[in-house]
C-alpha positions in Angstrom: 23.6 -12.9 5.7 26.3 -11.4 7.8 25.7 -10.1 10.9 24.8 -6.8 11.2 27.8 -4.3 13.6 25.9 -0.8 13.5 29.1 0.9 13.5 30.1 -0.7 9.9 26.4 -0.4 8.6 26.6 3.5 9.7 30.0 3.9 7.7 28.4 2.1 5.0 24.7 4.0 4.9 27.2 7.4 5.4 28.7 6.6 1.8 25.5 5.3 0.7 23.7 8.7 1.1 26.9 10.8 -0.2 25.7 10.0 -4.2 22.1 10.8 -3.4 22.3 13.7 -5.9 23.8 11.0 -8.6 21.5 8.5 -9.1 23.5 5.7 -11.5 26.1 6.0 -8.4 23.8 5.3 -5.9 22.1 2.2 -7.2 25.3 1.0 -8.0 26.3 1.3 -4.2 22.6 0.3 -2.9 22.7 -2.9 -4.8 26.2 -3.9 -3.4 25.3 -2.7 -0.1 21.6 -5.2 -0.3 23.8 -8.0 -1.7 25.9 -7.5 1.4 23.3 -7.9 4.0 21.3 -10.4 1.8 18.9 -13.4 3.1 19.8 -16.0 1.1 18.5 -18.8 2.9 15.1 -17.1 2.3 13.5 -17.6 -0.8 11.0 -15.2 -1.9 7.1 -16.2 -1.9 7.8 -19.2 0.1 4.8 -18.5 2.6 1.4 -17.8 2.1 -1.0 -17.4 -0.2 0.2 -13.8 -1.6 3.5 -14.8 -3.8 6.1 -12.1 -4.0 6.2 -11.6 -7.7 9.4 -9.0 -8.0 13.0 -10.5 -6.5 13.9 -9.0 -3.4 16.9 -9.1 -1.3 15.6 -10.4 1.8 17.5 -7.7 4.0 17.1 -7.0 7.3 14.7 -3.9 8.4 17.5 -2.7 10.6 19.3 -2.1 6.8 16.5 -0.3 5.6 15.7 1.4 8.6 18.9 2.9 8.8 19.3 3.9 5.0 15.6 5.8 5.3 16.9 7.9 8.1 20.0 8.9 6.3 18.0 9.7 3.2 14.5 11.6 4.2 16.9 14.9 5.2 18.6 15.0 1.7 15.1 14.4 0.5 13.0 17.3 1.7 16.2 19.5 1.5 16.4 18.9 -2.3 12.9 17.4 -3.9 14.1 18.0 -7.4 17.1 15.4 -6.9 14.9 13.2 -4.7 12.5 13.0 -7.5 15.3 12.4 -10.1 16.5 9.5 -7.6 13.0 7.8 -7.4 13.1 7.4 -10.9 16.4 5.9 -11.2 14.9 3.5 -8.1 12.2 2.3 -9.4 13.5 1.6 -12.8 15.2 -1.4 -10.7 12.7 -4.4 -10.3 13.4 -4.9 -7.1 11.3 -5.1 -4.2 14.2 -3.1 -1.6 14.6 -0.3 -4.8 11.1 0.1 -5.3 9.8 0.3 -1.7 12.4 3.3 -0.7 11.7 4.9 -4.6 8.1 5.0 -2.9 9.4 6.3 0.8 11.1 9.4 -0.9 7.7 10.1 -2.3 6.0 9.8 0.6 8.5 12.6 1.8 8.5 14.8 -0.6 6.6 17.5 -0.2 4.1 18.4 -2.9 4.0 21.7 -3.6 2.7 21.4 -6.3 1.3 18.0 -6.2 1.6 17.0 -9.8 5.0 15.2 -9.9 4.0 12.8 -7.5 0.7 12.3 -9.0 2.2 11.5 -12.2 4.7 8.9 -10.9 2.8 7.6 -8.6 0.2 6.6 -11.5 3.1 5.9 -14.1 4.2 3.1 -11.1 0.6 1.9 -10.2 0.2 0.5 -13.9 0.7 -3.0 -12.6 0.1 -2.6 -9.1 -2.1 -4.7 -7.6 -0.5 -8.1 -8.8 2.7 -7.2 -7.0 1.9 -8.8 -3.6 5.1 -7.6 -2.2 3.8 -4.0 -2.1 1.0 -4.7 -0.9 0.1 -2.4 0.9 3.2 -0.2 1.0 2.0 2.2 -1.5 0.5 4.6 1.2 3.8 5.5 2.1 4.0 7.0 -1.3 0.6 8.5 -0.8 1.8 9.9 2.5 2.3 13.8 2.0 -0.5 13.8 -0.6 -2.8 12.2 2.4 -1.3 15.4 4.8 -1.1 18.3 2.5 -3.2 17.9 -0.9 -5.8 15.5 0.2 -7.8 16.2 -2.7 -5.2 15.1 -4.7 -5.0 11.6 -2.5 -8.7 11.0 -2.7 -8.6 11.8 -6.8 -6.0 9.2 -7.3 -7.5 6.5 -5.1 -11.2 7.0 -6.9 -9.4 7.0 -10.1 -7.9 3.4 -9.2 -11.6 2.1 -7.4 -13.4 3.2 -10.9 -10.7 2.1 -13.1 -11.7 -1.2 -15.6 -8.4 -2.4 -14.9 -8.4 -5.5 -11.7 -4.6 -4.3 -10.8 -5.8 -0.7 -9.9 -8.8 -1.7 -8.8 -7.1 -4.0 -6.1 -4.5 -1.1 -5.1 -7.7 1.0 -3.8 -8.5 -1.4 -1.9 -5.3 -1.5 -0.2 -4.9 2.1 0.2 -8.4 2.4 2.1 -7.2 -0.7 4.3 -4.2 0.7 4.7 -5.9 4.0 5.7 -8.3 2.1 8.0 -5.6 0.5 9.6 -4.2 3.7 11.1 -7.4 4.8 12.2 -7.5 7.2 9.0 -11.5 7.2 8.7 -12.8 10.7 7.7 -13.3 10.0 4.3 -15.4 6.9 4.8 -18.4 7.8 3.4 -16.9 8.2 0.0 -14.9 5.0 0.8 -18.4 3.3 1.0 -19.2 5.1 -2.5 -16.2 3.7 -4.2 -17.0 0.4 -2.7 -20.3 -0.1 -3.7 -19.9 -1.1 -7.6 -17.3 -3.5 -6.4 -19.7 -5.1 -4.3 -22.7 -5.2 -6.7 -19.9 -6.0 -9.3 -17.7 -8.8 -7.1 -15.8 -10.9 -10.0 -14.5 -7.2 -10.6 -11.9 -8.2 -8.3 -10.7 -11.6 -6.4 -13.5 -11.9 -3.0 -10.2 -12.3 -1.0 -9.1 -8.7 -1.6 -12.7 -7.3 -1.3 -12.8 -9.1 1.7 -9.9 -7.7 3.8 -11.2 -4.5 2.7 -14.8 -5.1 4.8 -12.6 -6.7 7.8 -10.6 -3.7 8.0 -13.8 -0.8 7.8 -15.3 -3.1 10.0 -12.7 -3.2 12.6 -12.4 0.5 12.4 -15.8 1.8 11.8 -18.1 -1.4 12.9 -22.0 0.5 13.0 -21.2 2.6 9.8 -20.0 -0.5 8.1 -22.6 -3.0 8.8 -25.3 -0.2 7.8 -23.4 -0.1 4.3 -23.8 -3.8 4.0 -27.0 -3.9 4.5 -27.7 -1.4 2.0 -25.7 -3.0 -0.7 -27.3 -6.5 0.7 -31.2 -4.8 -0.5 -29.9 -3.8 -3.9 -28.5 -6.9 -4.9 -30.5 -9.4 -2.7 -29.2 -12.6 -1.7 -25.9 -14.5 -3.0 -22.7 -13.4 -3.3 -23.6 -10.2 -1.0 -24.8 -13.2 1.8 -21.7 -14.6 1.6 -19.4 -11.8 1.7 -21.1 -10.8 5.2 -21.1 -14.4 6.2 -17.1 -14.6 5.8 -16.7 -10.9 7.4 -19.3 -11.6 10.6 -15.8 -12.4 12.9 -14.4 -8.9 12.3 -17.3 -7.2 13.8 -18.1 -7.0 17.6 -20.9 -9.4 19.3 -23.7 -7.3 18.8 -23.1 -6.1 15.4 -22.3 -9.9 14.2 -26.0 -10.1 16.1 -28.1 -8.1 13.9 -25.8 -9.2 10.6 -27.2 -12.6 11.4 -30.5 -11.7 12.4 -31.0 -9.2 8.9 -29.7 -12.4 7.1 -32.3 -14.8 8.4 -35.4 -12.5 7.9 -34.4 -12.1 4.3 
């Protein structure tokens, strides 16, 4: 990777952003521009258990950084090309193309709501198994979240109740994306979502339902320990046990406490 001089990456991002209303040009000048600043010592999915599936460049976040800045103006100035140019994005199966086709959604805004809604569920087909998203698909959530909530909290109920593991998972990284920025007013029908799951745990893999109890319980520790309990008396001991066994270290002293307490006088 060649070292990054701000003054050339500027001059580059500059022409970069000039063919934002002409997608085919644009990719063509994104993926020479990635291929420029390319990692290549790095290979993709060489650490950790979650295994980047899609290639990716390996860039630096300074690139990106400075090609989202140039961009979200164009973007709210002109949805209807910025939409047009998400497309065109995410048709690359990259991880760089497909994380900024998702940032221009996430700054678009959506009045009315419905093209986003549509591509955002087009996309989230195989979400889920794409560990290099992760969590990155709140950003494309982002003005739904601020301006249509009600269109936000449809989608993510649609992907919690959904028979499909994939969209099942990407609920549960949207909430613990949501409780990771303090986002918590719409826990109680968090909990509601979550409650098949957990009477229903081989719905999804335990790690994945897991981070999803560390991260309410970091956030919202009383409420959260209350909801285990309730789903610990309809389903009894076992795999509920265990999941609050495995989560105890995300919740303060006294909470961990009465977990352990409510387990031993079952």
């Amino acid at each position: 990777m060649p070292a990054i001089q701000l003054a050339r990456l500027r001059i580059q991002v500059a022409d970069l952003v000039e063919s934002f209303a002409t997608p085919k040009v644009f990719v063509r000048k994104l993926r020479d521009m990635l291929d420029f600043y390319a990692d290549r010592a790095r290979r993709p999915g060489g650490g950790g258990a979650k295994t980047i599936l899609m290639p990716a460049f390996n860039v630096s976040q300074q690139v990106l950084r400075q090609i989202e800045r140039a961009l979200q103006p164009k973007v709210i100035a002109d949805p209807t090309s910025a939409l047009t140019l998400a497309d065109a994005l995410w048709l690359e199966n990259w991880y760089e193309f497909r994380l900024l086709a998702l940032e221009i959604l996430g700054w678009i805004p959506p009045r009315p709501p419905e093209p986003i809604q549509e591509r955002i569920k087009h996309w989230s087909q195989d979400a889920g198994r794409e560990h290099a998203l992760d969590k990155h698909w709140i950003r494309g959530l982002a003005s739904l979240l601020k301006e249509s909530p009600k269109s936000f909290l449809s989608l993510v109920e649609e992907w919690m109740a959904a028979p499909d593991e994939g969209q099942k998972i990407l609920g549960l990284r949207v909430i613990q994306s949501l409780m990771d920025v303090g986002e918590i007013e719409h826990l109680p029908m968090f909990f509601n979502w979550l409650s098949p799951i957990l009477q229903d745990p081989g719905a999804v893999p335990e790690g994945d339902i897991l981070d999803t109890i560390r991260s309410l319980a970091r956030r919202s520790p009383q409420e959260t320990a209350y909801f285990l309990r309730q789903n610990l008396a309809r389903s009894g001991e076992g795999e509920m046990s265990r999941l609050i066994r495995l989560s105890l270290d995300s919740f303060p002293p006294d909470v961990q406490e009465r977990l352990r307490s409510h387990l031993r006088n079952l």
